[in-house]
Backbone bond lengths (Angstrom), bond angles and torsions (degrees), N, CA, C in turn:
res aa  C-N    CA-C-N  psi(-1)  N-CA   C-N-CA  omega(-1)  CA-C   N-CA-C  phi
1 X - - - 1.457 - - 1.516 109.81 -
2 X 1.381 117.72 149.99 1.319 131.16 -160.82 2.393 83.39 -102.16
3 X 1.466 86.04 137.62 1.519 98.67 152.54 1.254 121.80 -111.89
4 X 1.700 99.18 141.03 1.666 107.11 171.98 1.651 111.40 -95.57
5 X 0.983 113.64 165.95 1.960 113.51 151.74 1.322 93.04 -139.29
6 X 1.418 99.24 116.31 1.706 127.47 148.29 0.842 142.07 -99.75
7 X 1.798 121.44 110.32 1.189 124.01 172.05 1.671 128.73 -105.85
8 X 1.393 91.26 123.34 1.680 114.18 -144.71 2.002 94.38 -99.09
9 X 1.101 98.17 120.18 2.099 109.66 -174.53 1.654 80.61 -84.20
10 X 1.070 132.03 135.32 1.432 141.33 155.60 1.358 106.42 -66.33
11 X 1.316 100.46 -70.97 2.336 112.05 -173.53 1.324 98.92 -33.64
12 X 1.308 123.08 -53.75 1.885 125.28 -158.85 0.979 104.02 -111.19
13 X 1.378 130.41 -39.97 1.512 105.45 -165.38 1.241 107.28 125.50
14 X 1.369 119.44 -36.10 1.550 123.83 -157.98 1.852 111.47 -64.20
15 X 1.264 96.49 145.59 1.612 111.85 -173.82 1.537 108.63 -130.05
16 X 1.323 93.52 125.42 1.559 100.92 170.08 1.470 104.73 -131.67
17 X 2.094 131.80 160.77 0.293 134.19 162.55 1.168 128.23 -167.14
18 X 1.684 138.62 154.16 1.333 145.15 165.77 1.413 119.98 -86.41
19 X 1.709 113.38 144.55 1.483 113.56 169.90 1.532 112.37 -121.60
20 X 1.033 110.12 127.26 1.454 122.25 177.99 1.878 107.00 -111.92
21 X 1.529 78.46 137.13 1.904 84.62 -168.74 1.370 111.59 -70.46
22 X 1.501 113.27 172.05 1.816 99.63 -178.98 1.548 115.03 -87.64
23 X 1.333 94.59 153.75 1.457 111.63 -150.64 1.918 128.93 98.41
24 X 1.357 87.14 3.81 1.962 88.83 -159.51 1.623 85.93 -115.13
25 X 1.775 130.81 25.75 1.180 134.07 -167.49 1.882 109.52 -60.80
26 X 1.312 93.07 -29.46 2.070 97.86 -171.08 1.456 96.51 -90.19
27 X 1.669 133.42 -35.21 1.399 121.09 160.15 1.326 110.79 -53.42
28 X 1.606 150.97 -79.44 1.589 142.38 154.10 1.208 108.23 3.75
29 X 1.424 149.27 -94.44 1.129 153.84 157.26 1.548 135.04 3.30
30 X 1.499 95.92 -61.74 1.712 107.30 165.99 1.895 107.50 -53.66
31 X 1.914 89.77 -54.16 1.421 76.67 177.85 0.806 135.06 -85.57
32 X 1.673 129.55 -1.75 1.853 106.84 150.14 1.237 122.80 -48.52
33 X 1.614 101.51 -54.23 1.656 96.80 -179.78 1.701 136.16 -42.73
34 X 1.813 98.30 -40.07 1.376 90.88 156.85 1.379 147.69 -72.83
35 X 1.521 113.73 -13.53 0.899 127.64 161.47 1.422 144.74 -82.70
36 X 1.604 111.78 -9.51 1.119 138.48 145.94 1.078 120.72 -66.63
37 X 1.446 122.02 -18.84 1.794 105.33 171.23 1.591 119.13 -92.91
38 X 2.012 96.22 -0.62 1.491 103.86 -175.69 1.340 127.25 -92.29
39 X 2.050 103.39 -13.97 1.310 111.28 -165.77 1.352 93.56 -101.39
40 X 1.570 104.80 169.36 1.418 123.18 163.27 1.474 123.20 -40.38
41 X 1.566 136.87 -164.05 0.798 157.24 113.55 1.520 129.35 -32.04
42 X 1.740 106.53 -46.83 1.237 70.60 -176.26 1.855 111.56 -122.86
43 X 1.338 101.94 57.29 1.851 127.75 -178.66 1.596 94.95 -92.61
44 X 0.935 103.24 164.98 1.957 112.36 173.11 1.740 80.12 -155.29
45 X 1.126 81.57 98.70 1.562 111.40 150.71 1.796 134.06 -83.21
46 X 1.554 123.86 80.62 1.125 112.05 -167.13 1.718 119.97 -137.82
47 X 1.036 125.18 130.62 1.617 133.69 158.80 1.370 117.76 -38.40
48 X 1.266 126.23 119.77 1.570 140.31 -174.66 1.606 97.91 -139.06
49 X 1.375 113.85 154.46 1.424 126.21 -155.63 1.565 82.47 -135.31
50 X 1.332 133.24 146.39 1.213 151.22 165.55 1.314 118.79 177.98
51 X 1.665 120.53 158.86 1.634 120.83 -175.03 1.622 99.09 -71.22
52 X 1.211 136.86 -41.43 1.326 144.72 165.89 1.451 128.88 -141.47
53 X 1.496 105.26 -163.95 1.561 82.71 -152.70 2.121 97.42 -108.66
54 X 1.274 105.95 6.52 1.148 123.30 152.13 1.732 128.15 -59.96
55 X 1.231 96.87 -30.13 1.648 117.82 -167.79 1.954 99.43 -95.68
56 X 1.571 106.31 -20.92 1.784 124.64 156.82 1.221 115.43 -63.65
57 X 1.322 100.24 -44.94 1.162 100.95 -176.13 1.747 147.72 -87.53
58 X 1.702 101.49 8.04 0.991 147.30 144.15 1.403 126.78 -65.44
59 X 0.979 115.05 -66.30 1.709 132.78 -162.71 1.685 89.33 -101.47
60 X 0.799 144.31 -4.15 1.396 131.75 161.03 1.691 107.32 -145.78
61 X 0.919 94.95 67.92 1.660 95.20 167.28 1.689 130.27 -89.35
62 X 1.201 119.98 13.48 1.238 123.84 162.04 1.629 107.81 -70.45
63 X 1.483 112.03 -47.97 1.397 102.05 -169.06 1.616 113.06 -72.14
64 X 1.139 125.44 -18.20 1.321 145.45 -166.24 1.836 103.56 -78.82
65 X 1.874 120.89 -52.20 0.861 128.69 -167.95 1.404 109.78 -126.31
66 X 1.628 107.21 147.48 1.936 101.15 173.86 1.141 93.49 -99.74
67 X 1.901 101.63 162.78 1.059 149.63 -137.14 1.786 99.06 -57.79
68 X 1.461 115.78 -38.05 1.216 108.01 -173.39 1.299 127.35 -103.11
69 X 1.454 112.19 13.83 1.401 130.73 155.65 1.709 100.29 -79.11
70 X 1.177 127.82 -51.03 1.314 134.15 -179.82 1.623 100.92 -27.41
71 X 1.256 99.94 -67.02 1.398 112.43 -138.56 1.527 91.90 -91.99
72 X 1.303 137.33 -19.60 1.567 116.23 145.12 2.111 111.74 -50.43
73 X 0.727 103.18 -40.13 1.525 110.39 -167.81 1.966 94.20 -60.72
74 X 1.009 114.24 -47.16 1.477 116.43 -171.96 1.589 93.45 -73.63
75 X 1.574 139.26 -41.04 0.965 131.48 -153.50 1.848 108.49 -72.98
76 X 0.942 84.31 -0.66 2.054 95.30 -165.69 0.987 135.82 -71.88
């Protein structure tokens, strides 16, 4: 499995992120940590494991979509 690190802006929405191939799990790692000492308060900076980043985007779709795309998706 491929790792991501996502860093998720709460206020906006905004998403950024890195993919590290599988096997590169302790490179992912370092770099949350460094990047957690760079963001704000209110970023959620975190490591997710998946075959791609399509398969993220499923199983974690908050970070992917704002709040009112969500909630058409629940309305369905």
């Amino acid at each position: 499995m491929k790792s991501f690190v996502l860093v998720y802006e709460r206020p906006t929405g905004k998403l950024s992120y890195e993919e590290f191939a599988p096997g590169h799990r302790p490179e992912a790692f370092a770099r949350r940590a460094k990047l957690q000492r760079s963001v704000g308060p209110d970023a959620e900076v975190v490591v997710l494991h998946a075959e791609d980043l399509n398969d993220l985007r499923t199983t974690h779709r908050r970070y992917f979509e704002r709040a009112g795309e969500m909630l058409r998706h629940m309305a369905v």
